[in-house]
C-alpha positions in Angstrom: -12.1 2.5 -28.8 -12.4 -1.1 -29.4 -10.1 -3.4 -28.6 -8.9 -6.2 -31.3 -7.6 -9.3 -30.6 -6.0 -11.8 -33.0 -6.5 -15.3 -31.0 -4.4 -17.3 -33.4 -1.4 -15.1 -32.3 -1.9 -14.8 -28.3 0.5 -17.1 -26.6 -0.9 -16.8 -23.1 2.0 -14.2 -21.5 -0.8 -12.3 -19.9 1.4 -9.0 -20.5 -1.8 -7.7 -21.5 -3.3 -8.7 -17.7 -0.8 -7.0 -15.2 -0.9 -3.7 -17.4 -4.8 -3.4 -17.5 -6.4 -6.3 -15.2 -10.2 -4.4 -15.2 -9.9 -5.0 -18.9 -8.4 -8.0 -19.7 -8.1 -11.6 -18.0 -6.8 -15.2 -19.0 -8.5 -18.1 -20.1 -8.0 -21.0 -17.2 -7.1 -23.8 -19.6 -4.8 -22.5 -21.9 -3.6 -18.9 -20.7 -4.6 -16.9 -23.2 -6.7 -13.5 -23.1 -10.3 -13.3 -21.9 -11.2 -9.4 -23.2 -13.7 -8.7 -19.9 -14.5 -5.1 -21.5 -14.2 -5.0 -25.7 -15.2 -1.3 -25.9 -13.1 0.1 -22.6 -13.9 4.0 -22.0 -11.3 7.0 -22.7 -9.7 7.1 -19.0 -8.5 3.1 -19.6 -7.1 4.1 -22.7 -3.2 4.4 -22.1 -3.3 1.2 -20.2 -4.7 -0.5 -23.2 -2.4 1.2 -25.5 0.5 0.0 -23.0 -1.1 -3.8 -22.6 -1.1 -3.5 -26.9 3.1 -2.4 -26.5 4.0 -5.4 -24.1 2.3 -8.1 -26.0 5.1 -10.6 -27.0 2.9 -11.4 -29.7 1.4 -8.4 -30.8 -2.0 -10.3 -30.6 -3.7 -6.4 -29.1 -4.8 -3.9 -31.1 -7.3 -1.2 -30.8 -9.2 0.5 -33.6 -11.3 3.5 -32.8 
């Protein structure tokens, strides 16, 4: 699983945060998401499919 982010679309919600904080965190300056693991194993896999659901933005994807 890797996960995708399109930059030009995050918005700095941090959704994506407070459903899966070991694998994603927020930039200090302008909020948006720092990806702290891009290939996260198989047991983080249904909060990254939830953090992917609650983007406002739909920045998340993952591709496997």
């Amino acid at each position: 699983m890797q996960v995708i982010v399109d930059m030009a679309k995050c918005v700095g919600a941090g959704a994506c945060v407070l459903t899966a904080p070991d694998v994603f965190d927020q930039n200090e300056d302008d909020g948006k998401v720092i990806v702290m693991i891009s290939s996260p194993d198989e047991a983080r896999r249904a909060e990254v499919v939830e953090s992917c659901n609650v983007c406002p933005t739909m920045a998340l994807s993952i591709q496997d």
